[in-house]
C-alpha positions, -999 to 999 in steps of 0.1 A, spaced: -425 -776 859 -455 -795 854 -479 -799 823 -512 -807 828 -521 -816 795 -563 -817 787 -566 -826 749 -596 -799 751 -574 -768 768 -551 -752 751 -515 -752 765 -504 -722 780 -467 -716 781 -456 -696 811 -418 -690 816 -390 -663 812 -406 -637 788 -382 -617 772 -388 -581 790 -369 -563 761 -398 -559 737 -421 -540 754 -391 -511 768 -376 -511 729 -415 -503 724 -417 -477 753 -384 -461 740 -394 -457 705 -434 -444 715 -408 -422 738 -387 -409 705 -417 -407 682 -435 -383 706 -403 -363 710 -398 -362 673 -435 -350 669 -433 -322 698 -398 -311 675 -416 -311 643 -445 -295 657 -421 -266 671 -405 -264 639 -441 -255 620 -451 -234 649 -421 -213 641 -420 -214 602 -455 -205 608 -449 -175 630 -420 -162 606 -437 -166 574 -465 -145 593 -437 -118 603 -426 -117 567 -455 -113 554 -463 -79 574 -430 -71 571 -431 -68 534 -467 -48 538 -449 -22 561 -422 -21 531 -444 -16 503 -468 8 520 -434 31 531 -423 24 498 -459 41 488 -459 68 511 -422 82 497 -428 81 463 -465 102 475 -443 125 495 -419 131 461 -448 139 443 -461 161 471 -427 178 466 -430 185 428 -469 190 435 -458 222 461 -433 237 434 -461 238 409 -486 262 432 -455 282 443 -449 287 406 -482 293 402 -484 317 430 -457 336 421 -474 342 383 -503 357 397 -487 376 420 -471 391 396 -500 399 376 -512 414 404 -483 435 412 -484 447 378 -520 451 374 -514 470 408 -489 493 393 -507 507 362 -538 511 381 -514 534 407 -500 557 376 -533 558 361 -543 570 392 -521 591 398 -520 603 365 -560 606 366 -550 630 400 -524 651 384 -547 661 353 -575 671 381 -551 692 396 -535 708 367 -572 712 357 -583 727 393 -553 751 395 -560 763 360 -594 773 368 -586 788 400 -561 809 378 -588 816 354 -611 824 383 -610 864 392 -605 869 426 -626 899 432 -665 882 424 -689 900 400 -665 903 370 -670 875 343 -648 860 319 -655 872 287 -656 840 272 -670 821 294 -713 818 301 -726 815 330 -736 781 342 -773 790 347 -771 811 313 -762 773 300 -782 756 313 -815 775 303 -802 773 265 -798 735 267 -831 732 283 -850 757 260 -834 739 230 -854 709 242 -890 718 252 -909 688 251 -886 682 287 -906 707 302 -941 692 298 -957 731 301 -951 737 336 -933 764 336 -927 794 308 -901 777 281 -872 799 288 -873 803 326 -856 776 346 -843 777 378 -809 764 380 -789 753 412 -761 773 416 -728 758 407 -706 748 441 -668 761 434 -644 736 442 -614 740 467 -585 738 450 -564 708 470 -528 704 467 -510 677 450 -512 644 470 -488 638 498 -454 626 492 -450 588 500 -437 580 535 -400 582 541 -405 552 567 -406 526 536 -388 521 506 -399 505 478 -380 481 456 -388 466 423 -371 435 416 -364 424 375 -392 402 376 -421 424 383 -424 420 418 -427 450 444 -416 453 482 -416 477 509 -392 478 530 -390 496 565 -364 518 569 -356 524 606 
């Protein structure tokens, strides 16, 4: 080759240039931007798992939550049925004196009604002798206490309703041989169909 040598130019070398450096180059640019797609991967996944875990340990604790709720409902349900069962069995019992009182109230009224309609002639017009007549009774009440009368009428005249007899009833029906009743220890009353 020939060199043309100008003091003022600089020399330019041009021969066998060494094609190595630039492909080491354009391998490694080629491994550095795999390496970086790899990494990248890598904290796209860590990413997306440390994502899952996290909503998988809210699911946990909030099923956690909810059983020990449902455990409390539990306990919680006991409690009213306990409750339940007191005052139903106040009830009962409240239930059952009011019935003999009742009933005992309804036996006295009918002792009482068929001792007066023993008492009672049956032929009318002949009076007990001990006994005053219900008008008789009332006029002495009334003529004890004048100042009731305001002067309308005479003091010792008053005109009384007459007094309604009552029918003697019988006793109250028998219960119904369709149920049966059974008290349990505890208070507590059924009826139970018999077929």
């Amino acid at each position: 080759m020939t060199m043309i040598s100008e003091p003022d130019m600089p020399a330019i070398d041009i021969g066998n240039q060494e094609q190595r450096e630039p492909v080491a180059t354009e391998k490694f640019s080629k491994a550095k931007t795999i390496g970086v797609i790899v990494a990248g991967g890598a904290l796209l996944i860590t990413a997306v798992n440390m994502a899952a875990a996290v909503y998988l340990y809210r699911g946990m604790s909030d099923l956690r939550f909810v059983e020990a709720r449902l455990e409390q409902l539990g306990a919680f349900e006991q409690r009213i049925a306990a409750r339940l069962d007191t005052v139903n069995n106040g009830f009962q019992s409240r239930f059952e004196k009011l019935d003999s009182q009742l009933q005992g109230s309804f036996n006295e009224i009918d002792a009482g009604i068929a001792r007066l309609g023993q008492s009672m002639p049956v032929a009318g017009g002949e009076a007990m002798p001990g006994a005053e007549e219900p008008s008789e009774i009332a006029t002495s009440t009334l003529a004890q206490a004048p100042e009731a009368l305001d002067g309308e009428s005479e003091p010792g005249v008053i005109e009384a309703p007459a007094p309604r007899r009552r029918i003697a009833s019988a006793s109250p029906p028998a219960p119904s041989s369709n149920y049966q009743r059974i008290q349990q220890p505890d208070g507590k009353v059924y009826y139970r169909r018999i077929n």
